[in-house]
C-alpha positions in Angstrom: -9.1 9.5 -17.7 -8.2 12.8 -16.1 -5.1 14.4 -16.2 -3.6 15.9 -13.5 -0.8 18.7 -12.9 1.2 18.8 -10.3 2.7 21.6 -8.9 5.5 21.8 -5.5 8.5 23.7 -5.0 11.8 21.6 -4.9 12.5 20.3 -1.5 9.6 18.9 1.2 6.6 20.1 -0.9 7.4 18.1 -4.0 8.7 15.0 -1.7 4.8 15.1 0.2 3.3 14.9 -3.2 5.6 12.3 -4.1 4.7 10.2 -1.5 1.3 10.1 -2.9 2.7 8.4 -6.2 0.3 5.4 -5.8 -2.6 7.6 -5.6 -1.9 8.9 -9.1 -0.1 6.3 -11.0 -2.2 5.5 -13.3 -3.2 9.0 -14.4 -1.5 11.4 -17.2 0.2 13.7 -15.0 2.8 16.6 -15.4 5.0 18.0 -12.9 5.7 21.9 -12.1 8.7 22.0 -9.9 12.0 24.1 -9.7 15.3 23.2 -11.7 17.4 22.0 -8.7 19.0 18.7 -8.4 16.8 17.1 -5.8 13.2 17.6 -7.9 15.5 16.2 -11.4 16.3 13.1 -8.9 12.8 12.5 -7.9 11.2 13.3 -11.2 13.8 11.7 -13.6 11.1 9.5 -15.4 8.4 11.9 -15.4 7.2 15.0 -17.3 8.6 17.6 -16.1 8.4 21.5 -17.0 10.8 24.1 -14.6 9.5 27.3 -13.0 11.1 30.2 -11.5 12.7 30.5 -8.3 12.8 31.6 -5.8 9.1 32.1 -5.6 8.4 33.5 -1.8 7.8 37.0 -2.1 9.4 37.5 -5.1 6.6 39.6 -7.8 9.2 39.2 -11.0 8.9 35.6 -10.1 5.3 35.4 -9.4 5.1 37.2 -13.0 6.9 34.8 -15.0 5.6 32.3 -13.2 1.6 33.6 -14.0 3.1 33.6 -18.0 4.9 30.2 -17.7 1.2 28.7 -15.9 -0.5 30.1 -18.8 1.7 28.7 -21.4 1.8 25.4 -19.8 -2.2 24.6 -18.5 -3.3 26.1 -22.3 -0.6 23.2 -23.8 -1.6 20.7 -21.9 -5.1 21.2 -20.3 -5.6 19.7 -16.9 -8.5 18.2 -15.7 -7.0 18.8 -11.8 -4.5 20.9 -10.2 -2.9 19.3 -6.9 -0.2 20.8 -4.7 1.3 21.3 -0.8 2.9 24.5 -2.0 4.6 26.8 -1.9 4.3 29.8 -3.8 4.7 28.4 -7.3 1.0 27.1 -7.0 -0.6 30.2 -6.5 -0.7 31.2 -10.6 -1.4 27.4 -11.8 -4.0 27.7 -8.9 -5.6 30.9 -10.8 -4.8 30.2 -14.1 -6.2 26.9 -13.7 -9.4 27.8 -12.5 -9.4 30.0 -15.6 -8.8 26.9 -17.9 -11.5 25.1 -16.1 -9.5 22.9 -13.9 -10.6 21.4 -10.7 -7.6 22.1 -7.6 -6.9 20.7 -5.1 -4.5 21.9 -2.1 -2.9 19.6 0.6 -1.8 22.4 3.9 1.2 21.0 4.6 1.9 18.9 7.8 3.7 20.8 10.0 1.3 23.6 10.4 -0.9 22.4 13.3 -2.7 25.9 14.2 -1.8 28.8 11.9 -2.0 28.9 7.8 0.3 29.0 5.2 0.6 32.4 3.2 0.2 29.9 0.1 -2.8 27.8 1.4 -4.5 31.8 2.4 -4.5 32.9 -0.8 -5.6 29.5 -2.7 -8.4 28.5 -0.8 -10.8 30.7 -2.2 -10.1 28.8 -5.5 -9.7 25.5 -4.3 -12.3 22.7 -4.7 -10.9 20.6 -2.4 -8.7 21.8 1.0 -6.8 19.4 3.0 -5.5 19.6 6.1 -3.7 17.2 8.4 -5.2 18.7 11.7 -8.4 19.5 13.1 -7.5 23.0 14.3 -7.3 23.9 11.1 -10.5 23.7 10.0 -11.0 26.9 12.1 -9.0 28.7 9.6 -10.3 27.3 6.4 -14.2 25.9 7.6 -14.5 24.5 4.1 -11.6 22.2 4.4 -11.3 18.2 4.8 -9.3 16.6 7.5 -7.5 13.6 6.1 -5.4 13.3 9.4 -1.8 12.7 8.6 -1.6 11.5 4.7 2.1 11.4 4.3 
């Protein structure tokens, strides 16, 4: 059985991959999420390991954050990486590749016709893109359109 990791900053990130709780139910799964009261609600009966925030455009965060993804994927090898962003998957994106894992990256709904600065820079390293709209595929040609999954 695989195990999977997954990674969302508090707030609408972590709630989209929440939502997709039946999908991985029956796997061993970890969560990477902020320390903020709405992602300890959410994830109060799952495994749960806190990163740094805030993330966007924040290098001494991205730093620990690249250390903490290192600590964490060598503990607990993952066979897949999944995440809707934001920032905070970008190391356990790199990292992960590094360790092996297989990732995969869900562009978040609301972004019909231009990218994410967190879906740009993973999709180079990302086995499997999702998006929610057609016009993106323009943007990121290797991408799968799942329509809206949420």
């Amino acid at each position: 059985m695989s195990k999977l990791c997954l990674v969302g900053s508090s707030g609408g990130h972590l709630t989209h991959l929440s939502l997709l709780r039946k999908t991985f139910e029956n796997y061993d799964r970890f969560w990477v999420t902020f320390d903020k009261s709405d992602a300890n609600t959410l994830l109060r009966d799952e495994r749960v390991y806190h990163c740094f925030f805030p993330t966007n455009r924040n290098f001494i965060n991205l730093i620990k954050n690249t250390f903490l993804a290192i600590k964490i994927l060598f503990r607990e090898r993952p066979d897949v990486i999944v995440s809707s962003g934001a920032a905070v998957a970008i190391p356990f994106f790199y990292v992960g590749k590094l360790f092996g894992a297989k990732t995969i990256y869900i562009e978040v709904f609301d972004r019909i016709d231009k990218p994410t600065v967190t879906g740009k820079v993973v999709y180079p390293v990302t086995d499997e893109f999702i998006v929610q709209w057609e016009e993106l595929k323009k943007i990121y040609p290797k991408a799968k359109n799942f329509g809206g999954i949420f």
